[in-house]
C-alpha positions in Angstrom: 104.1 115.5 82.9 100.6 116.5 81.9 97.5 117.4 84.1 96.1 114.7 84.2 99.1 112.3 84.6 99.8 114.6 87.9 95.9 114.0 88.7 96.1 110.4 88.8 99.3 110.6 90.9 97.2 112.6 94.1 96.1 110.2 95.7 99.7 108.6 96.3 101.1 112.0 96.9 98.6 112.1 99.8 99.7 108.7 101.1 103.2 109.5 100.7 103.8 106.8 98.5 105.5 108.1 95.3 109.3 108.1 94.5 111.6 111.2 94.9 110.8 112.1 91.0 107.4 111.7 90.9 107.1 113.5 94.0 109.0 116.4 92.5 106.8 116.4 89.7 103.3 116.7 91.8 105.0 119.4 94.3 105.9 121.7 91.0 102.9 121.6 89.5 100.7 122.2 92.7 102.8 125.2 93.4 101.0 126.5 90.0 97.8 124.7 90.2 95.4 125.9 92.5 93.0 123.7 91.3 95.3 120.4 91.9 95.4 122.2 95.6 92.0 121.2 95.9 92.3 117.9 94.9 94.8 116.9 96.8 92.9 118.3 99.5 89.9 116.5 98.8 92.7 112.9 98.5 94.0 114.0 101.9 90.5 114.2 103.6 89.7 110.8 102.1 92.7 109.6 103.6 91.4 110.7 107.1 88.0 108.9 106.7 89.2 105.6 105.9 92.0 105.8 108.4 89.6 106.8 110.9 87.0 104.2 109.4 89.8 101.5 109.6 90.0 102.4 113.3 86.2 102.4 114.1 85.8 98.6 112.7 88.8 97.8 114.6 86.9 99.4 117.7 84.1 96.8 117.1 81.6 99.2 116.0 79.2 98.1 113.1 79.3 99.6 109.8 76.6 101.5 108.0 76.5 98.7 105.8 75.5 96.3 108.7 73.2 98.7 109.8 71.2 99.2 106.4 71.2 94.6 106.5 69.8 95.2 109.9 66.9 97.0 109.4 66.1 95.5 106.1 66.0 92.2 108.1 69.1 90.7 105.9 70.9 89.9 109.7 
């Protein structure tokens, strides 16, 4: 698998959604990639923001978006 085939896979390694071979594939080549560490670090914080923005809408908090329609009178 190239680089960027294994790039395009991070995000679903981060959400634990691949299959046992592709999984196999992203684990070998981030034990040689420090770079493709990163990445997947930056997939797995992206993870954590949208779960945790998930939750705050589910709180019945309003989004940023609501609040930019708010003040520009659009509510």
């Amino acid at each position: 698998m190239t680089v960027n085939e294994i790039r395009e896979l991070l995000p679903f390694f981060a959400a634990n959604s691949l299959q046992a071979a592709e999984r196999d594939a992203v684990e070998e080549a981030l034990e040689n990639s420090e770079e493709l560490r990163k990445e997947l670090e930056f997939w797995r914080h992206a993870k954590h923001a949208t779960l945790i923005n998930a939750e705050t809408r589910a709180e019945g908090h309003v989004s940023s978006v609501q609040i930019v329609d708010y003040a520009r009178g659009a509510i």
